[in-house]
C-alpha positions as CSV (number, residue, x, y, z in Angstrom):
1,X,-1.4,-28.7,18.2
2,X,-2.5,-26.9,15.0
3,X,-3.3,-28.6,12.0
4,X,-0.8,-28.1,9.3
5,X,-1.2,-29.3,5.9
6,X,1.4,-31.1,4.0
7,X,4.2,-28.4,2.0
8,X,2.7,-29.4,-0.9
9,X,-0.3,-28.3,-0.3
10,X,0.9,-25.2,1.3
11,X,3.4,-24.8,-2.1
12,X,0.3,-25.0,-4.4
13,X,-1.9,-22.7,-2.0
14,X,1.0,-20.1,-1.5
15,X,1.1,-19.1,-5.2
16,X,-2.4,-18.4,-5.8
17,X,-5.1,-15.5,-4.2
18,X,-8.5,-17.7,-2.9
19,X,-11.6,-17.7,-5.5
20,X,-14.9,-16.7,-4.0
21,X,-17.0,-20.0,-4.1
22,X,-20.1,-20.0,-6.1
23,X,-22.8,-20.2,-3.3
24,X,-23.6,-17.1,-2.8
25,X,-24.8,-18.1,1.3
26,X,-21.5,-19.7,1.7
27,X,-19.6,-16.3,0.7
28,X,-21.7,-14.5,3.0
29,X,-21.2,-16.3,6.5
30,X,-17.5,-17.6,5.4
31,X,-16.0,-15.4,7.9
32,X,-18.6,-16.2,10.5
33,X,-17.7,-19.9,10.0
34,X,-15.0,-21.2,13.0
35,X,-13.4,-24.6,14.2
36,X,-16.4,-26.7,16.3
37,X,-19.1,-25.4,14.3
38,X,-21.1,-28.3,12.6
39,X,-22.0,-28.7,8.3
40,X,-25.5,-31.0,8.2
41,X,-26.1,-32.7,4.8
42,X,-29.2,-33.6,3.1
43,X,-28.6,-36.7,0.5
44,X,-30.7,-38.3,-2.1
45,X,-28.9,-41.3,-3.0
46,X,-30.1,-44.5,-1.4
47,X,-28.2,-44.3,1.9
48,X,-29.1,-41.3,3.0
49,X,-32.8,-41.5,1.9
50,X,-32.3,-44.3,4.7
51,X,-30.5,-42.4,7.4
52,X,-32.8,-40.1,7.1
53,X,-36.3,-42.4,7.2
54,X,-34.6,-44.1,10.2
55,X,-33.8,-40.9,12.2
56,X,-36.8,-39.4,11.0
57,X,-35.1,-36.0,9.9
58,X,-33.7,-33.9,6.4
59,X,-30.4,-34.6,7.6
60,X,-28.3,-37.3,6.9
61,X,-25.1,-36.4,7.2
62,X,-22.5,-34.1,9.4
63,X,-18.9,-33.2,9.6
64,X,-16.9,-30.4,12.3
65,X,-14.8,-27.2,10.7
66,X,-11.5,-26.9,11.3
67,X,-10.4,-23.3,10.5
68,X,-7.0,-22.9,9.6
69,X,-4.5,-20.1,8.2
70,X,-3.0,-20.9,5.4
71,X,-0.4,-17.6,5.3
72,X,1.1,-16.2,2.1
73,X,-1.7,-13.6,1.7
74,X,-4.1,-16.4,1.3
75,X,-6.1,-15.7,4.9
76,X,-7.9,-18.2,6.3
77,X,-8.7,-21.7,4.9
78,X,-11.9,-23.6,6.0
79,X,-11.7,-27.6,6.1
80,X,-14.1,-30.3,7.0
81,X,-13.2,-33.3,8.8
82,X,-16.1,-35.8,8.5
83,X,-16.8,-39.8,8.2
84,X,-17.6,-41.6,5.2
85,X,-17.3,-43.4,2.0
86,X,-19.4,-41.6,-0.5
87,X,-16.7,-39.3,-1.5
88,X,-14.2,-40.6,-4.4
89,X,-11.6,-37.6,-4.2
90,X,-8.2,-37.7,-2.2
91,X,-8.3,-36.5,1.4
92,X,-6.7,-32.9,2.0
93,X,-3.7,-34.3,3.9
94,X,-3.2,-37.8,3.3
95,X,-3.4,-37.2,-0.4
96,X,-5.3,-40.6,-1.1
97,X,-8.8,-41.3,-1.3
98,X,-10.1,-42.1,2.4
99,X,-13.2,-44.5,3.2
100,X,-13.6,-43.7,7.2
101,X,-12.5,-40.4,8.7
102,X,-11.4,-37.8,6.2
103,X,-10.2,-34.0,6.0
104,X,-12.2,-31.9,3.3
105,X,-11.8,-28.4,1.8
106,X,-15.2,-26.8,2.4
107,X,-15.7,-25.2,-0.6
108,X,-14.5,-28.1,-2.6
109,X,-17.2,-29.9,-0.5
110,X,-20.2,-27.7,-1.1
111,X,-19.4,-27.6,-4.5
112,X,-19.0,-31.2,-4.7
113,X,-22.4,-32.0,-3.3
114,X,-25.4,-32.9,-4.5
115,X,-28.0,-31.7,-1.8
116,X,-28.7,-29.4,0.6
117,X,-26.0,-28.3,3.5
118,X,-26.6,-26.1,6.4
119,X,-24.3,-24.2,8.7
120,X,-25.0,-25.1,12.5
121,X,-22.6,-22.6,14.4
122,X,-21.4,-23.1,17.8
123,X,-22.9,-20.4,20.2
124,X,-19.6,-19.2,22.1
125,X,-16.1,-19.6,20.2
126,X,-14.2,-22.8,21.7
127,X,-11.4,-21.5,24.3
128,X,-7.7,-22.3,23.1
129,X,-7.0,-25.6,25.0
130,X,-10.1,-26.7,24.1
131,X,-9.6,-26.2,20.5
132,X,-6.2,-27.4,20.8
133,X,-7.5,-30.7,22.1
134,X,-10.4,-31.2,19.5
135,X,-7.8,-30.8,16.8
136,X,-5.4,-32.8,17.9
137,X,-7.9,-35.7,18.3
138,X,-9.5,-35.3,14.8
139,X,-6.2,-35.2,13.9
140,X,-4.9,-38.4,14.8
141,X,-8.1,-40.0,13.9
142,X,-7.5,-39.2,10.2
143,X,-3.7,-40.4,10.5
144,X,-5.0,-43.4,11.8
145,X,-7.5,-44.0,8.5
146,X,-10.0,-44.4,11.0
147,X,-12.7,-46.8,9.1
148,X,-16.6,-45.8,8.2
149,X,-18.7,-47.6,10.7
150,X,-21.0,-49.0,8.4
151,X,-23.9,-50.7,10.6
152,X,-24.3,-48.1,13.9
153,X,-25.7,-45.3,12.1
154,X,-29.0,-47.0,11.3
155,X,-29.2,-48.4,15.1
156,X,-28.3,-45.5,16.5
157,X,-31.5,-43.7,14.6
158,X,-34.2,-46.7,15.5
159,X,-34.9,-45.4,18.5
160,X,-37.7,-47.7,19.3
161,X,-35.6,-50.4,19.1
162,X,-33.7,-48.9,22.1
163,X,-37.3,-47.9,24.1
164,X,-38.5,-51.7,23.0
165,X,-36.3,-54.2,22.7
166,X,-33.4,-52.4,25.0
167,X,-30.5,-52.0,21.9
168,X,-28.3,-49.5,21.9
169,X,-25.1,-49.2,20.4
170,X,-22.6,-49.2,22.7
171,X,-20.0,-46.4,22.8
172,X,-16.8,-48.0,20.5
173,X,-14.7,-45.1,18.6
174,X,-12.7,-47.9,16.6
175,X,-15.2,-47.4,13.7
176,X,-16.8,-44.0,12.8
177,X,-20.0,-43.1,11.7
178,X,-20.2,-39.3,11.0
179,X,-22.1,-38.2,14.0
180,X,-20.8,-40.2,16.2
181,X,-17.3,-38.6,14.9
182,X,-19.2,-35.4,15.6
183,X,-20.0,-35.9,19.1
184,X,-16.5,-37.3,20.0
185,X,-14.7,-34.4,19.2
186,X,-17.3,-31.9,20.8
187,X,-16.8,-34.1,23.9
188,X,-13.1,-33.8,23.5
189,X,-13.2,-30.1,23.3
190,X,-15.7,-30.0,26.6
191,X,-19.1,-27.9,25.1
192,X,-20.6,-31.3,25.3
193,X,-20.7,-32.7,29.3
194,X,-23.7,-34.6,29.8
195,X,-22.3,-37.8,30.7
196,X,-25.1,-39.5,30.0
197,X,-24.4,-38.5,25.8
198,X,-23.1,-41.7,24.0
199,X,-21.3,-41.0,20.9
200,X,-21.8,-44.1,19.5
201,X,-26.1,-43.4,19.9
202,X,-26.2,-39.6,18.3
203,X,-27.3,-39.2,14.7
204,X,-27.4,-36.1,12.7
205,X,-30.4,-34.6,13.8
206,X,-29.3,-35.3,17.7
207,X,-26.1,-33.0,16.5
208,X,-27.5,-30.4,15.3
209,X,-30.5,-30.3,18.0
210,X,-27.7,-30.1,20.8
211,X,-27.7,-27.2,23.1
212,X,-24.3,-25.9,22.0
213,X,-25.4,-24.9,18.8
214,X,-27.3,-22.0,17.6
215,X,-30.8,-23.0,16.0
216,X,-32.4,-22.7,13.3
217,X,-29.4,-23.7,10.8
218,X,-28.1,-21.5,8.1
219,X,-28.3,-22.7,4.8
220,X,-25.1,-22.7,2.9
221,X,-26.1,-24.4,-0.5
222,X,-30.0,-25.2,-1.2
223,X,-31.3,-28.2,-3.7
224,X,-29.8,-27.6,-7.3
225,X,-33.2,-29.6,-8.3
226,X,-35.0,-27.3,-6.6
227,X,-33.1,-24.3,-8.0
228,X,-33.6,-25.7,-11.4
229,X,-37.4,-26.3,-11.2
230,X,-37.6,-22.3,-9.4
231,X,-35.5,-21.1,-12.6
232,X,-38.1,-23.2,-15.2
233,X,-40.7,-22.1,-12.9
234,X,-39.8,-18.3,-13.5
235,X,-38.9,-18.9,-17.2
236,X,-42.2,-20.1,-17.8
237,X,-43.8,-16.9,-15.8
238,X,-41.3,-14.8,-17.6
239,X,-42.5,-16.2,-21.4
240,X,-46.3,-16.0,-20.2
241,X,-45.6,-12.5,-19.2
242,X,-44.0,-11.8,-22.6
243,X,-46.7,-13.3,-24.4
244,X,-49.4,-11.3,-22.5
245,X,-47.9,-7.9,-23.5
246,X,-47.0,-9.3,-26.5
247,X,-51.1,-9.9,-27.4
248,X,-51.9,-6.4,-25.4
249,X,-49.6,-4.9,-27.6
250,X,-51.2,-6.3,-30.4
251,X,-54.9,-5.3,-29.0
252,X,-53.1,-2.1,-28.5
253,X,-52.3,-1.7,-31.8
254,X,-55.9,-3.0,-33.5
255,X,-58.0,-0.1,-31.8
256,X,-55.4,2.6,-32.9
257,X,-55.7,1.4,-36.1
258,X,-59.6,1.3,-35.8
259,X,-59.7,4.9,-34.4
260,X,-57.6,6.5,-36.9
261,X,-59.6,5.0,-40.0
262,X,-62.5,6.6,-37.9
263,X,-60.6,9.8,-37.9
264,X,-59.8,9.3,-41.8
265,X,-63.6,9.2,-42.7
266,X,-64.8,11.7,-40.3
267,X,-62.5,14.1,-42.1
């Protein structure tokens, strides 16, 4: 079963020719990106300064690709189906805002985002069936406005609450956290068969760690913060610089000046 997105969307996407996103990184592997491979997030708002303390890792977030074509010249779309509730704009297909299970444009979500996200591709490209199966799955989860599992992320990170007290979460896909969402549909598709994986216990870092994936990840979009404070950084290099052979110039200038009055009296 292929994902199709509603004739609206395909009316509105039909009529125009695809911008090239703004991230340069993204631009560059776009065509390298396929359905199964994995987007990792790196948050700063409360939550996911949390996630990420508990799991004891940058990332805090994931979602899977879906690749799709879109036809009428537009070539292939990229979309990223994902769990949560932080975002406040409508869902690709449902056309509503979604607080659970939720199909994204990628580019809309990269440019959306306020963090860092990396690219964590699948090593072999997932057979036909299998993709087939994933998609239908992720799917039917987003029909079913699958809700945000709001209090197994954080357990599934503690780890030495498992090793000391003996809790784990136990595997329930009638919520979704994002990983766990993750590691479903890899499961579905069948590059994940350890039996002994438990969707419900994987966080972010366990997803992009897993052997199917190629490491390290790619980044897509860096820190905006970052890139500001490396852009004042450099402007401030660049004005020192200027200022430098600004006062050489001036030095420059002063010992002309003293050589040619030289020159004037010797003559």
């Amino acid at each position: 079963m292929k994902f199709t997105p509603t004739k609206e969307v395909m009316n509105k996407v039909n009529k125009v020719k695809r911008k090239p996103s703004s991230f340069n990184e993204y631009e560059q592997y776009r065509q390298q990106i396929k359905s199964g491979d994995v987007i990792a997030f790196s948050g700063k708002e409360g939550f996911s300064s949390l996630i990420k303390w508990a799991t004891r890792s940058i990332y805090s977030h994931v979602g899977i690709v879906l690749e799709v074509e879109m036809g009428g010249g537009f070539g292939k779309s990229l979309l990223v189906v994902e769990s949560t509730t932080s975002i406040g704009y409508t869902d690709a297909d449902a056309k509503e805002v979604i607080k659970g299970v939720q199909i994204n444009w990628l580019s809309k979500r990269l440019d959306m985002y306020d963090g860092e996200v990396w690219l964590v591709p699948l090593k072999e490209k997932l057979a036909k069936d299998s993709l087939e199966r994933m998609q239908t799955w992720l799917r039917q989860t987003n029909n079913k406005k699958v809700r945000y599992d709001s209090y197994q992320p954080l357990g599934s990170g503690l780890d030495l609450l498992d090793n000391v007290l003996g809790l784990t979460n136990k595997a329930d896909l009638s919520r979704l956290f994002c990983s766990e969402l993750v590691t479903a549909a890899l499961q579905i598709a069948g590059v994940l068969n350890d039996p002994e994986i438990n969707a419900s216990e994987q966080t972010p870092r366990d997803v992009v760690n897993f052997p199917c994936f190629v490491n390290p990840p790619i980044l897509l979009k860096a820190d905006s913060s970052q890139k500001s404070h490396r852009a004042k950084t450099d402007t401030t290099k660049l004005e020192v610089g200027v200022t430098q052979v600004k006062i050489e110039s001036e030095q420059a200038t002063t010992e002309l000046t003293k050589v040619d009055a030289k020159l004037t009296t010797e003559s």
